[in-house]
Residue frames as qw, qx, qy, qz and C-alpha x, y, z in Angstrom:
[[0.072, 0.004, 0.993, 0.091, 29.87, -26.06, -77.44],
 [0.448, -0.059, -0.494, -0.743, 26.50, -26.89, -79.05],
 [0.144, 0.080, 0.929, -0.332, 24.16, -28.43, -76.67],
 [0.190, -0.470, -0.673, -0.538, 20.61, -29.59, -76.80],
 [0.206, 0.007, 0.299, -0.932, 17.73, -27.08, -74.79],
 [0.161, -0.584, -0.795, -0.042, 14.03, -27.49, -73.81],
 [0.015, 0.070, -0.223, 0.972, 12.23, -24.69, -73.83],
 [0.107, -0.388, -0.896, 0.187, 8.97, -25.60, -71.90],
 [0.070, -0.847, -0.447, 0.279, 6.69, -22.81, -72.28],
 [0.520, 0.288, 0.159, 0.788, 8.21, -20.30, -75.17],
 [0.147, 0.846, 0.313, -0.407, 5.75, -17.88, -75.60],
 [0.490, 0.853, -0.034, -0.180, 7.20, -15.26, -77.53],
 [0.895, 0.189, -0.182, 0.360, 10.70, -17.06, -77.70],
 [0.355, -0.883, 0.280, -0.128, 12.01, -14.43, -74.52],
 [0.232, -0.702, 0.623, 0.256, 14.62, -17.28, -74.01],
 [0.859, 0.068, 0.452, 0.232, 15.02, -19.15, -77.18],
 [0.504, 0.846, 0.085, 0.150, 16.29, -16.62, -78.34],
 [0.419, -0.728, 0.515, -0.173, 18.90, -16.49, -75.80],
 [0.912, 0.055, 0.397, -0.089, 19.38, -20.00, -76.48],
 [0.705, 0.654, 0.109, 0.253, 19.95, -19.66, -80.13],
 [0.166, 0.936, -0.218, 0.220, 22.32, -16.78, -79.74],
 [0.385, -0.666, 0.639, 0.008, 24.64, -18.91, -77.54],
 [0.534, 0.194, -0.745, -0.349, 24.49, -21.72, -80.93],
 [0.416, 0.080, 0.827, -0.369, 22.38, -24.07, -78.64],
 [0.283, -0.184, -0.663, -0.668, 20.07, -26.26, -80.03],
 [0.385, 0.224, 0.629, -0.637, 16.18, -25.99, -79.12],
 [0.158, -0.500, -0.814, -0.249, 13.43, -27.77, -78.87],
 [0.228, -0.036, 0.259, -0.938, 10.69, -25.30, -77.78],
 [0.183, -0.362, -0.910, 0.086, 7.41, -26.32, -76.44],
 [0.037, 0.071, -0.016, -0.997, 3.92, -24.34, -76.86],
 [0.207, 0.364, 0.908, -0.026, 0.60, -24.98, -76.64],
 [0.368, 0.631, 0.619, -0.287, -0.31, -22.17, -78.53],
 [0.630, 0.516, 0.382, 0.437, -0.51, -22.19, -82.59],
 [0.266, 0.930, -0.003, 0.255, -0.19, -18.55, -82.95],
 [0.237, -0.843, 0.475, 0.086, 2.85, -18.38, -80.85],
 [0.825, 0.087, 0.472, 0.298, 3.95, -21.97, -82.76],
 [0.605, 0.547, 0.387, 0.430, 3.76, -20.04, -86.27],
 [0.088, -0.990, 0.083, -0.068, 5.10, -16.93, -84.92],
 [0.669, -0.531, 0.496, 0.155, 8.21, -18.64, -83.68],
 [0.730, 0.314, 0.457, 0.399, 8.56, -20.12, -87.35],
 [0.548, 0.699, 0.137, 0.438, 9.18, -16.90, -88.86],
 [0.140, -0.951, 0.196, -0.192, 10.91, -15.24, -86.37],
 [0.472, -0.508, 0.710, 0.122, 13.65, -17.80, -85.79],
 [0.872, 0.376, 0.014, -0.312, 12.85, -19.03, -89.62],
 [0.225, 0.703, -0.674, 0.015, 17.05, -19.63, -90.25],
 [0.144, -0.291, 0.879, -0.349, 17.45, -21.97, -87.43],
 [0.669, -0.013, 0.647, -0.365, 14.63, -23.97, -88.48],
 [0.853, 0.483, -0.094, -0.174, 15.86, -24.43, -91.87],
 [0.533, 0.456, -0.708, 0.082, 19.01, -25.41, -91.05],
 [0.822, -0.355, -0.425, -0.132, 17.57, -27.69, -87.85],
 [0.146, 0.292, -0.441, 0.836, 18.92, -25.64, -85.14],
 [0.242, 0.063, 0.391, -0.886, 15.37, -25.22, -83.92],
 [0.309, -0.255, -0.829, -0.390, 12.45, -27.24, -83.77],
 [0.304, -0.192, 0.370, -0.857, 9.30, -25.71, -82.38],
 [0.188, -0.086, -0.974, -0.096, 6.22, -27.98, -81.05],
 [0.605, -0.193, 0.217, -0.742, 2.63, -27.35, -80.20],
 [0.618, -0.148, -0.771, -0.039, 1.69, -29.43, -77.83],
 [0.478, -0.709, 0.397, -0.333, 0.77, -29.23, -73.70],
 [0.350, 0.280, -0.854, 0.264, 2.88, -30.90, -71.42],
 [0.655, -0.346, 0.083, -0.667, 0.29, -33.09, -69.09],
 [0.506, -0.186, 0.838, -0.084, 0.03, -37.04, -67.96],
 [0.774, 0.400, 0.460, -0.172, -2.20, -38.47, -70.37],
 [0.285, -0.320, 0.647, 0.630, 0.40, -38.91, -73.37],
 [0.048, -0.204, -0.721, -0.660, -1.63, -38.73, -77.13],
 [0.145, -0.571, -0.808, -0.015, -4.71, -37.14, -75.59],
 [0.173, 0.556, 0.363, 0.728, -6.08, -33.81, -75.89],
 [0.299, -0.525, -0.441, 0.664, -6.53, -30.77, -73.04],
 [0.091, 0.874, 0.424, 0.219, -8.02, -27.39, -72.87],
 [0.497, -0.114, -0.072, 0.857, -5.29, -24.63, -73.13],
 [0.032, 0.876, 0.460, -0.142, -6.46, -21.03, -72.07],
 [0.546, 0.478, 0.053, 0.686, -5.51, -17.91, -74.27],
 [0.277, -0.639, -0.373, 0.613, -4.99, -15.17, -72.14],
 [0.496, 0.809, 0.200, 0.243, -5.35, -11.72, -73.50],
 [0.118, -0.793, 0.597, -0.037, -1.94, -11.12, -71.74],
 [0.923, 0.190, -0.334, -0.020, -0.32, -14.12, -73.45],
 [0.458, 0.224, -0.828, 0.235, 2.31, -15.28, -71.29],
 [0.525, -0.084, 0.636, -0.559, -0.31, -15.96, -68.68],
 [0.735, 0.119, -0.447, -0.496, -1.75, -18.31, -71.16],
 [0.261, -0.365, 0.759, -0.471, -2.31, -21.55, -69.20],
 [0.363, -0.046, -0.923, -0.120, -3.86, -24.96, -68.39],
 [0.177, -0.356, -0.631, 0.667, -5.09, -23.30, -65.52],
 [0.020, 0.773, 0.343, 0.533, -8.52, -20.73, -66.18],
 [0.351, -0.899, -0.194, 0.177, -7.65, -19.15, -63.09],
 [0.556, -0.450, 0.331, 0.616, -4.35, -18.26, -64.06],
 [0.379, 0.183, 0.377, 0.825, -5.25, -16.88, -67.47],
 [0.113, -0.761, -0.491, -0.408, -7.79, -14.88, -66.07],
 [0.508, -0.501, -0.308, 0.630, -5.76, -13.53, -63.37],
 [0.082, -0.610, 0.013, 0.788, -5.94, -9.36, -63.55],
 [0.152, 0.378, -0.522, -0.750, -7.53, -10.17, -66.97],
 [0.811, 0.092, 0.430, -0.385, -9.44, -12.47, -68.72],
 [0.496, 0.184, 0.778, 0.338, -9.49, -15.77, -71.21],
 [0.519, 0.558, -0.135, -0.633, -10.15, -14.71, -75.03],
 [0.718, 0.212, -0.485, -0.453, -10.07, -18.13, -76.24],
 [0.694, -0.333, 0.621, -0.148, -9.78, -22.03, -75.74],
 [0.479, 0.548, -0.596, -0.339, -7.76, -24.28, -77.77],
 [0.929, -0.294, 0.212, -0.070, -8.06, -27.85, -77.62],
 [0.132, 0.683, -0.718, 0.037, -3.84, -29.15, -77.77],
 [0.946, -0.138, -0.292, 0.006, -2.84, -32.82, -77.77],
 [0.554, -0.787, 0.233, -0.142, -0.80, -33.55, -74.62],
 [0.522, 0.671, -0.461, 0.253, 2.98, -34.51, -74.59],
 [0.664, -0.713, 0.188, 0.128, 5.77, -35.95, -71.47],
 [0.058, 0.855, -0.466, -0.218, 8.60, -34.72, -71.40],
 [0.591, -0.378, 0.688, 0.188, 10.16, -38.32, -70.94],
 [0.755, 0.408, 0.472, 0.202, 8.67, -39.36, -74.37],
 [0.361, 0.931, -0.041, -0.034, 10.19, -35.82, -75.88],
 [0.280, -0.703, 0.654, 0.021, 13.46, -36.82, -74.69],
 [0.729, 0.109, 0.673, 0.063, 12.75, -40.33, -75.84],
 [0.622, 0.697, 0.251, 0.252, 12.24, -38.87, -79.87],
 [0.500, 0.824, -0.055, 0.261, 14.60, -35.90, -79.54],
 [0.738, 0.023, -0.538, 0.407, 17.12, -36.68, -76.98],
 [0.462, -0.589, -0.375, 0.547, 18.33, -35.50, -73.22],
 [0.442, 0.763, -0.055, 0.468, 18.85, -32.03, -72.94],
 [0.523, 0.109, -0.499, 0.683, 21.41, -30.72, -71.11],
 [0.018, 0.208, 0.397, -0.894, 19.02, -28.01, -69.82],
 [0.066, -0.539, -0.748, -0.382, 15.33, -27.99, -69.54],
 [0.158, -0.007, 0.150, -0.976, 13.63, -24.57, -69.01],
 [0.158, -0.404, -0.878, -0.204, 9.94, -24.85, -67.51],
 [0.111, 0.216, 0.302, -0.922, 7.65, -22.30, -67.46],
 [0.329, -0.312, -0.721, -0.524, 4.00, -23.29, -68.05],
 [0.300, -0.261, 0.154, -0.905, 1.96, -20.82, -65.62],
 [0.653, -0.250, 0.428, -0.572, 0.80, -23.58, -62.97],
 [0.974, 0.082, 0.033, -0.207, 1.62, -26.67, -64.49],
 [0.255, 0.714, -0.650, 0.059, 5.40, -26.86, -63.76],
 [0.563, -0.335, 0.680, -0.329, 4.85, -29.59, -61.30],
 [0.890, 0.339, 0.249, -0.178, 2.86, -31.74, -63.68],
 [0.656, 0.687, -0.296, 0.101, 5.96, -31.34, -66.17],
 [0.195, -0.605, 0.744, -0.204, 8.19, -32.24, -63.62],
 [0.729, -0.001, 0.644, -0.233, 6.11, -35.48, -62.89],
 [0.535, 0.718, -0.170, -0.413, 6.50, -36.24, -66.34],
 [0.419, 0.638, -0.643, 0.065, 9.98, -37.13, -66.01],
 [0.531, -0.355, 0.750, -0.172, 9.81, -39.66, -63.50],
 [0.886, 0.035, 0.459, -0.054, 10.56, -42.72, -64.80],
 [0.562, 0.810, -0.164, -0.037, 12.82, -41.60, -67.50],
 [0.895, -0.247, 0.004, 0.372, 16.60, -43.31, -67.43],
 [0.353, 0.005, -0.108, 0.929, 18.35, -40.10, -67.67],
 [0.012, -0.905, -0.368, 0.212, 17.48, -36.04, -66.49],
 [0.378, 0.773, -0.075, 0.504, 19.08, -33.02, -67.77],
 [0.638, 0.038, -0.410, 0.650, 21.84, -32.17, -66.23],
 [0.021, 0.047, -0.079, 0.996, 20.33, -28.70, -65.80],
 [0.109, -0.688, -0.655, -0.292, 16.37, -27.74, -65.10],
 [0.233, 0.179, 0.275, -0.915, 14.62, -24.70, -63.68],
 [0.218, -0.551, -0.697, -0.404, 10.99, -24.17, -63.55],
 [0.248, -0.651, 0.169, -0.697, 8.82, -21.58, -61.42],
 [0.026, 0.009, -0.833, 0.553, 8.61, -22.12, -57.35],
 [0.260, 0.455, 0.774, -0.355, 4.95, -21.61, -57.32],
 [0.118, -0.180, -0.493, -0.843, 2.44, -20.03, -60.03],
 [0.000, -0.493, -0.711, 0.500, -0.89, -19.12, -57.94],
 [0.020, -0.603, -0.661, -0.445, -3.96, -17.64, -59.05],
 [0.252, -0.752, -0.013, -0.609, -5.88, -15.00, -56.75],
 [0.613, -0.733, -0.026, -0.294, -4.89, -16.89, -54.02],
 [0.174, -0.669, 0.674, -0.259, -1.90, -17.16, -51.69],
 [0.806, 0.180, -0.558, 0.086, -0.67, -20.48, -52.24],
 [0.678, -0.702, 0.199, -0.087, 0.52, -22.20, -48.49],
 [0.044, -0.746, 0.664, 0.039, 4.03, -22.15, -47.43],
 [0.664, -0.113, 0.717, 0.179, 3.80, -26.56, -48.11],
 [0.675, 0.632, 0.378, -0.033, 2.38, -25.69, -51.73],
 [0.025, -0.917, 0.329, 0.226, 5.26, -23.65, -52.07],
 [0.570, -0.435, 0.697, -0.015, 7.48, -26.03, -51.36],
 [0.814, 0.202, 0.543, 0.050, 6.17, -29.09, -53.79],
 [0.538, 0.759, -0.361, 0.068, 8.53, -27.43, -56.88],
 [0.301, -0.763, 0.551, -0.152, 11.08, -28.01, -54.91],
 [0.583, -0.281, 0.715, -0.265, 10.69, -31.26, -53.49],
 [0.911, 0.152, 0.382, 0.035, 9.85, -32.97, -56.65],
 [0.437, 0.776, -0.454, -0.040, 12.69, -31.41, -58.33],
 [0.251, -0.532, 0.767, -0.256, 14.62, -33.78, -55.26],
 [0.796, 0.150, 0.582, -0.066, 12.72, -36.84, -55.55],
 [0.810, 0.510, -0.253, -0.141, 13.75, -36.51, -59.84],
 [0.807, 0.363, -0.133, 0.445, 17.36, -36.73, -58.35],
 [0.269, 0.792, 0.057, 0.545, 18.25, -33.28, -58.10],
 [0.739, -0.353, -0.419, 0.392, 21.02, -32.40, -55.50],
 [0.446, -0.191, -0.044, 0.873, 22.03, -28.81, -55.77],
 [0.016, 0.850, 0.524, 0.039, 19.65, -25.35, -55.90],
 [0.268, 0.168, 0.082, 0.945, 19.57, -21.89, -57.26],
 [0.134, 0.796, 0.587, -0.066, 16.68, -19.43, -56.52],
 [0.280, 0.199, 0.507, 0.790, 16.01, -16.67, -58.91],
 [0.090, 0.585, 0.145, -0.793, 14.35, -13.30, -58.94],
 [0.522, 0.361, 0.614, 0.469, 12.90, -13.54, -62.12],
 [0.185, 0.975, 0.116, 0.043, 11.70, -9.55, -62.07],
 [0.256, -0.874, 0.379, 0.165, 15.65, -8.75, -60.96],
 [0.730, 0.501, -0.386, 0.260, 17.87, -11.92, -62.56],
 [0.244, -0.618, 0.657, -0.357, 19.09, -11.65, -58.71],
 [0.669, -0.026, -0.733, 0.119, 20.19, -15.21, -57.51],
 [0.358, -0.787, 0.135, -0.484, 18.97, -14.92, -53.79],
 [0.285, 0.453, -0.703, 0.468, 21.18, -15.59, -50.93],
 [0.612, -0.474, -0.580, 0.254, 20.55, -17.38, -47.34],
 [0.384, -0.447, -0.470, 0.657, 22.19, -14.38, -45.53],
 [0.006, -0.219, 0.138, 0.966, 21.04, -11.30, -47.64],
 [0.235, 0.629, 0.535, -0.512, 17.70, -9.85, -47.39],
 [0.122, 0.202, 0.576, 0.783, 16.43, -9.25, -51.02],
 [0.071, -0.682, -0.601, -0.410, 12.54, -8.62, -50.00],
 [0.357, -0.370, -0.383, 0.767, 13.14, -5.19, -48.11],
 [0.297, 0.928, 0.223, 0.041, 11.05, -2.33, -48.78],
 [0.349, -0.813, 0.286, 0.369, 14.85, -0.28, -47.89],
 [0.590, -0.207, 0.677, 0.388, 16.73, -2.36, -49.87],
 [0.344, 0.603, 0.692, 0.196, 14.36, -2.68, -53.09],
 [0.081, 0.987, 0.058, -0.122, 14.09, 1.63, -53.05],
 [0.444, -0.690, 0.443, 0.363, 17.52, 1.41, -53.05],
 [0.494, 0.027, 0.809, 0.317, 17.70, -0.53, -55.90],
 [0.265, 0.157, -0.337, -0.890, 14.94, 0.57, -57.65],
 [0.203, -0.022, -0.952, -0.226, 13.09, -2.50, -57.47],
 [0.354, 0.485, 0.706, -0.376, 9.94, -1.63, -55.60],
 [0.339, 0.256, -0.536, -0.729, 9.14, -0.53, -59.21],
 [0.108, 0.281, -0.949, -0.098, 9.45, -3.75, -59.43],
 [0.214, -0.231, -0.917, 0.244, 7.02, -5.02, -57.08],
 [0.343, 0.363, 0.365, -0.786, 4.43, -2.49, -57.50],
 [0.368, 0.639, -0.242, -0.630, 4.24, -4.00, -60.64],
 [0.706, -0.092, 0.665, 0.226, 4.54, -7.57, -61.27],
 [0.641, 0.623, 0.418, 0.162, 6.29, -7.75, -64.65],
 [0.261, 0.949, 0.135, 0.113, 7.89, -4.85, -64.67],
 [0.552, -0.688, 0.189, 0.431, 11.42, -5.41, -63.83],
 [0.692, 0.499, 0.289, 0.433, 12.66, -4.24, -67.10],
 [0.450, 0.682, -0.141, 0.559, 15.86, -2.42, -67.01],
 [0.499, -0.844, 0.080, -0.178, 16.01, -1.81, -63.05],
 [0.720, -0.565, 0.337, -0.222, 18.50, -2.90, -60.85],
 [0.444, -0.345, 0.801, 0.204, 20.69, -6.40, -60.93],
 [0.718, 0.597, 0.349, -0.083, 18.30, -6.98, -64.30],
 [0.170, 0.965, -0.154, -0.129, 20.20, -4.20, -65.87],
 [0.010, -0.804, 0.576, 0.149, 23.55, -5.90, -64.74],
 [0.717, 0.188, 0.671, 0.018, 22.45, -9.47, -65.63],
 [0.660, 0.707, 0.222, 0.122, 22.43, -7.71, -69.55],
 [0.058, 0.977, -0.205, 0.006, 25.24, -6.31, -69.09],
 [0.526, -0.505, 0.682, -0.055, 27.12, -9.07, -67.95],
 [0.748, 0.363, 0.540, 0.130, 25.76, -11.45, -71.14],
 [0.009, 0.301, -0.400, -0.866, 26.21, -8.72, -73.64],
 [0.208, -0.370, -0.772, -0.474, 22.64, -9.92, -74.72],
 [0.297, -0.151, -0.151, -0.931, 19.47, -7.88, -74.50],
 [0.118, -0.347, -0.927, 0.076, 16.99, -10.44, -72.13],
 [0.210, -0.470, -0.447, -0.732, 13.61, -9.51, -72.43],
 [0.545, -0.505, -0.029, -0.669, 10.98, -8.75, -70.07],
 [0.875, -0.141, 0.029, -0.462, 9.93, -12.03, -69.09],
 [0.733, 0.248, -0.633, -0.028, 13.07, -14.25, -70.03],
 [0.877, -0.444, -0.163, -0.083, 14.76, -16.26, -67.82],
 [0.117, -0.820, 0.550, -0.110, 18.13, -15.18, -67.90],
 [0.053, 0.555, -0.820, 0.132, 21.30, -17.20, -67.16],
 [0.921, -0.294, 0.076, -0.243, 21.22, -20.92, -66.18],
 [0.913, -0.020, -0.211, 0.349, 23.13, -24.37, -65.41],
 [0.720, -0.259, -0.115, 0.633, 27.09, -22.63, -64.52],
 [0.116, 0.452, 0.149, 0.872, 26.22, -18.91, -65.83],
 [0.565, -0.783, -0.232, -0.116, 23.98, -18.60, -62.73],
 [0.011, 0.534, -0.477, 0.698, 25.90, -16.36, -59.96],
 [0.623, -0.480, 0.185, -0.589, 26.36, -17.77, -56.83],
 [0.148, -0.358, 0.898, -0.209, 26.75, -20.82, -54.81],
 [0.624, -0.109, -0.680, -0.369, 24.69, -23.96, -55.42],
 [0.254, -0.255, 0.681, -0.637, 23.21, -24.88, -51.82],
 [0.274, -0.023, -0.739, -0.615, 21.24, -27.90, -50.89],
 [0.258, -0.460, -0.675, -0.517, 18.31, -29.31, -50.53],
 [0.427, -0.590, -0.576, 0.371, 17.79, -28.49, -46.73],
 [0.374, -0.324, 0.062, 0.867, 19.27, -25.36, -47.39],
 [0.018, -0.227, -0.665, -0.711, 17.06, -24.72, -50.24],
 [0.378, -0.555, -0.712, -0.208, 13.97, -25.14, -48.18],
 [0.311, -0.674, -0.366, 0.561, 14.74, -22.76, -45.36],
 [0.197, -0.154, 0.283, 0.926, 16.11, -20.46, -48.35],
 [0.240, -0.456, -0.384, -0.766, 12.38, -19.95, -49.65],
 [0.298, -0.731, -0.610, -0.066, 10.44, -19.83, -46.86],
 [0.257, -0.498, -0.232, 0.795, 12.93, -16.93, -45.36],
 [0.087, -0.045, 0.373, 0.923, 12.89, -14.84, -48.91],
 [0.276, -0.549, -0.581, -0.533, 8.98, -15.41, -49.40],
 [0.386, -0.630, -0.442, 0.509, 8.21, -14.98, -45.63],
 [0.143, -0.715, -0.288, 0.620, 9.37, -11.55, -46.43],
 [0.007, -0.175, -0.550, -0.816, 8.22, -10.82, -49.85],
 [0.189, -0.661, -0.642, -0.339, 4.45, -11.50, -48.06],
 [0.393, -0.584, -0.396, 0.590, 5.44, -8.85, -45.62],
 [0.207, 0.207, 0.450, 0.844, 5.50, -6.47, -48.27],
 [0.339, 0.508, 0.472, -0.636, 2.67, -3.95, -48.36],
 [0.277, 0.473, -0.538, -0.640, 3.10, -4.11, -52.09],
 [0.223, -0.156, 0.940, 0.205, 2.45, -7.96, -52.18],
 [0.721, 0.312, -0.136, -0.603, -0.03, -9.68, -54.39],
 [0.905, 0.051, 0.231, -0.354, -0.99, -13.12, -54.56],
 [0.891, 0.353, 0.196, 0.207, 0.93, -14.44, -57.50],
 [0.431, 0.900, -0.057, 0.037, 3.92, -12.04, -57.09],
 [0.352, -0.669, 0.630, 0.176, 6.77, -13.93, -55.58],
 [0.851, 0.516, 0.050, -0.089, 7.98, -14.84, -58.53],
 [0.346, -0.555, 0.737, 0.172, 11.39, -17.13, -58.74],
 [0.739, 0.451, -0.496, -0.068, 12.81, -19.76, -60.39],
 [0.642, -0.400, 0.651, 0.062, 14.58, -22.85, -58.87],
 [0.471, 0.724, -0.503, -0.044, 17.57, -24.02, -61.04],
 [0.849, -0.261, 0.417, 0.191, 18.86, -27.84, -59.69],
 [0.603, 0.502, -0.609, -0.112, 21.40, -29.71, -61.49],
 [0.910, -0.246, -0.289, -0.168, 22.55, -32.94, -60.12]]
């Protein structure tokens, strides 16, 4: 079945292409031109036959009003945040972008059934967005936390979460995003043992680098599609696992991060999930 998609932060279209390939339509969302007009010729079909409609724009409060979007010279750190595109790198430009909510994108191109959000510190803000809107996607995901050089506290953590609950939202996935692992309440995932086993302290000497390791490996194997680096893999009822909620949710990161920062490997900005609601 053909549904409609938000993709909140393409970049290089990691999953609208994923999208596309399951006939979904997408909107895709970018605040930056060269990945706008990149996206046009690399998915050029599906935007002549209006399968795909890309947008530059950020996603912010101030609706028809313009923001500074940093270019990273590792573009998917690109960001709203300068500390965040300058993280282990630096900023090689600044575009000014005119600012967008989601509710009004939904208002011109309609609900989607699933809204992917990844905009490197500014999921929250895109979350707030949607309040006040008279419907959510049935589906959303967006990162648990996106931190700069510094360790983000175990409430800052938290506030993905919690306004995913205040949109509505009654049921929760977290997501390995280097592994495509869906993590469990009773099974230790951050283990140095575990992770060697796996292969995955690769992983985590490396933020970024979970290409080809581990449950990645059988996350592509399981789609029969080829997810990139960076995508996001599976969502809404293709997610493995049990949906668990919101109390349940909240003890479920602070155990898994609790012992990701026990790591001797960790690094500021590297517990890197997803949370996946649906109502």
């Amino acid at each position: 079945m053909q549904r409609l998609i938000f993709d909140i932060g393409m970049n290089h279209g990691q999953d609208t292409g994923y999208y596309l390939w399951l006939n979904h339509r997408v909107v895709a969302i970018d605040a930056d031109p060269t990945l706008i007009d990149l996206a046009r010729q690399t998915f050029a079909a599906q935007v002549a036959s209006g399968q795909f409609k890309p947008v530059n724009c950020a996603i912010s409060y101030e609706e028809g009003s313009t923001i500074d979007f940093f270019i990273s010279e590792k573009d998917e750190w690109n960001s709203l945040k300068k500390e965040i595109a300058e993280r282990k790198t630096s900023v090689k430009g600044v575009v000014k972008v005119g600012v967008r909510r989601l509710a009004s994108l939904m208002d011109e191109f309609g609900v989607p059934y699933y809204c992917k959000i990844d905009i490197e510190g500014y999921d929250e803000v895109a979350l707030d967005t949607l309040k006040g809107a008279a419907q959510v996607p049935t589906f959303i995901s967006a990162e648990s936390e996106c931190a700069g050089d510094q360790t983000l506290s175990e409430e800052q953590a938290l506030s993905t979460l919690r306004k995913m609950h205040e949109l509505g939202y009654q049921k929760f996935k977290l997501v390995d995003q280097a592994t495509l692992s869906v993590l469990e309440s009773n099974v230790k995932f951050y283990d140095n043992a575990h992770l060697a086993q796996k292969g995955l302290d690769k992983v985590l000497r490396k933020v970024n680098a979970g290409w080809g390791y581990g449950a990645r490996q059988e996350a592509v194997k399981r789609a029969g599609y080829l997810f990139p680096e960076t995508s996001s893999g599976f969502f809404g009822e293709d997610l493995a696992g049990d949906w668990v909620d919101y109390a349940t949710a909240t003890e479920l990161l602070l155990r898994h991060r609790r012992d990701y920062f026990r790591l001797p490997t960790a690094v500021s900005y590297g517990f890197w999930c997803d949370w996946h609601a649906t109502v």
